[in-house]
C-alpha positions in Angstrom: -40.4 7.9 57.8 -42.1 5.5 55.4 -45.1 5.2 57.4 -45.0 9.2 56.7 -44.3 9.3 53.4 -47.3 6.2 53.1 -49.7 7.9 55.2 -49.5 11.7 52.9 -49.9 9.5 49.6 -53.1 7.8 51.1 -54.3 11.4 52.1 -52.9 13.7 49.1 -52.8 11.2 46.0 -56.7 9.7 45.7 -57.5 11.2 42.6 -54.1 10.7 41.0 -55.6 8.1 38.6 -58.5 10.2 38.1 -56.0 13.0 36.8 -54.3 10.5 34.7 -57.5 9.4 33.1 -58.8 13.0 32.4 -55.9 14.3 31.0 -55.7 11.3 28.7 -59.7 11.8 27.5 -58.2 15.4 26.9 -55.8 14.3 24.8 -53.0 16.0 27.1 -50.3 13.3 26.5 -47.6 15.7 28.7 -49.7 16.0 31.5 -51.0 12.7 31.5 -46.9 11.4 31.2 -45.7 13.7 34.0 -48.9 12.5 35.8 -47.9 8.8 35.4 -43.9 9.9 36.2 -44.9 11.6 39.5 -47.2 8.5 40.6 -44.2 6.1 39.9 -42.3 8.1 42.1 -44.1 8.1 44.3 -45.0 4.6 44.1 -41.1 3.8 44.6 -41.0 6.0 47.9 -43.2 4.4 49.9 -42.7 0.8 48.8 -44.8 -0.3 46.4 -43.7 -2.5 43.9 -46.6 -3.7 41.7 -47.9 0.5 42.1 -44.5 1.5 40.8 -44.5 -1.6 37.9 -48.2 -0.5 36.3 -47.2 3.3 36.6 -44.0 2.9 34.8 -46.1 0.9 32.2 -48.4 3.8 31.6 -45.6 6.1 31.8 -43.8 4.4 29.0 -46.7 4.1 26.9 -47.0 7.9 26.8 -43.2 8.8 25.7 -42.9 10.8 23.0 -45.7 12.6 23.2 -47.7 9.8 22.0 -50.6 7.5 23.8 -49.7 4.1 23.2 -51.7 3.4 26.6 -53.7 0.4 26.7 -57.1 0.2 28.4 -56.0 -3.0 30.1 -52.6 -1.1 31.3 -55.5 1.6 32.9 -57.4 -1.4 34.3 -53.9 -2.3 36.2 -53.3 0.7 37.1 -56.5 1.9 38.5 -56.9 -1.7 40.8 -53.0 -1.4 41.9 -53.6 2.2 42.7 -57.3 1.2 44.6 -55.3 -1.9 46.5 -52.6 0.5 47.6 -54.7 3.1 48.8 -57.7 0.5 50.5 -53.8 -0.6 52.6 -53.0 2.5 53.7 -56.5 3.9 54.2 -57.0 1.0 56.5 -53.6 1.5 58.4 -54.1 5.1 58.8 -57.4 4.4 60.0 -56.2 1.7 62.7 -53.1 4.2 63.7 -56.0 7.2 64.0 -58.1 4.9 66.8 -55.1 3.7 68.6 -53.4 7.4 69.3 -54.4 8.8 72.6 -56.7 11.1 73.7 -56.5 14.5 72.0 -54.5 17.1 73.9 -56.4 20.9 74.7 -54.7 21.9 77.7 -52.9 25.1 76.9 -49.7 24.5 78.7 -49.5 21.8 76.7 -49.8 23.8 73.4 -47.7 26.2 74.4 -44.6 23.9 75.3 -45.5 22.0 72.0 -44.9 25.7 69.8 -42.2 26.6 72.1 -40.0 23.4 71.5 -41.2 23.6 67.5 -40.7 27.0 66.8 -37.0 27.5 67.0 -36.6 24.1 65.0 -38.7 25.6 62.1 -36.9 28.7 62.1 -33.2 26.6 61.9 -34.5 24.3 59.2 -33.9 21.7 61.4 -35.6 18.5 60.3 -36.0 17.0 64.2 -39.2 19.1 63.9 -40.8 16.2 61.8 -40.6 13.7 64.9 -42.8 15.7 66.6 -45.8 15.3 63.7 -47.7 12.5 66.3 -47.6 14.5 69.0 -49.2 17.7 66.9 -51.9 15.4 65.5 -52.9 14.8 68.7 -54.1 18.5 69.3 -57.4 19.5 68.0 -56.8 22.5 65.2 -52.9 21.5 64.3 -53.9 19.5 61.5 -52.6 21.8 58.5 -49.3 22.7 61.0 -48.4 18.7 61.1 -49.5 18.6 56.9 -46.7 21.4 56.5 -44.1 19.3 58.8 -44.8 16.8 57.3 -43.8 17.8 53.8 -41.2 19.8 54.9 -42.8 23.1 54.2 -41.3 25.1 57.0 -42.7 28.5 56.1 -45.8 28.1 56.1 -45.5 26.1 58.7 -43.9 29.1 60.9 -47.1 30.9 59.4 -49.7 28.7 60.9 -48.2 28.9 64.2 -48.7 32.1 64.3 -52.3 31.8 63.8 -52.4 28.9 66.6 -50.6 31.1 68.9 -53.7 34.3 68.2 -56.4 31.4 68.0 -55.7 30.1 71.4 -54.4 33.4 72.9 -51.3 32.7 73.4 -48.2 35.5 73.1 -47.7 36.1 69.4 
């Protein structure tokens, strides 16, 4: 599960600093201190201790409304951010060349959506162990994305495009 939860920060959260950093030159102290929150969060989730420490700093500096942030609390930010995400860019990346050959035999796809679609439908969280085995399959890259984060409906949604894309019973 952390290797998950690590591998959707290293895809989704690359311009969270960015964010921060714009909202501040806007002078949008709320966004930029629910920006700082969500990254410490995060930051806590998937293990990363000196992430977590320089968000919380930023975060802090931004209570009340106020920007008390300092550019050398940015500076730490911004490299503790670009160290995390050069890790688990370069993990992802290693993970990505070892997996298998990509699956496109039919049968295949079909036994995949038939053992995932009933778990979808029962909210049944057993569907996320099956996220390799979906990235291994050219075109189920936004169903694993929803798996991943738990988003079931839409999920249920894009397998019924998969199902019409590759002609199988809808």
């Amino acid at each position: 599960m952390l290797e998950q939860l690590q591998s959707y920060f290293a895809r989704n959260s690359k311009t969270m600093v960015k964010q921060i950093n714009d909202a501040l030159e806007a002078d949008n102290i709320i966004l930029a201190h629910r920006l700082a929150h969500t990254l410490k969060g995060n930051a806590e989730m998937i293990r990363e201790k000196h992430l977590y420490n320089a968000a919380a700093a930023v975060e802090g500096a931004l209570k009340n409304e106020k920007n008390r942030v300092s550019n050398e609390q940015l500076y730490v930010l911004e490299t503790e951010f670009n160290i995390v995400l050069d890790k688990l860019s370069k993990r992802t990346n290693n993970v990505e060349k070892s997996s298998s050959e990509l699956i496109v035999d039919k049968a295949v796809i079909r036994a995949l959506i038939n053992k995932l679609e009933p778990l979808l439908m029962n909210f049944d969280t057993d569907c996320y162990d099956m996220v390799d085995e979906m990235r291994q399959i050219p075109g189920m890259e936004a169903l694993s994305r929803y798996v991943e984060v738990f988003n079931y409906k839409d999920a249920l949604l894009e397998i019924s495009k998969l199902k019409e894309k590759v002609g199988l019973e809808a």
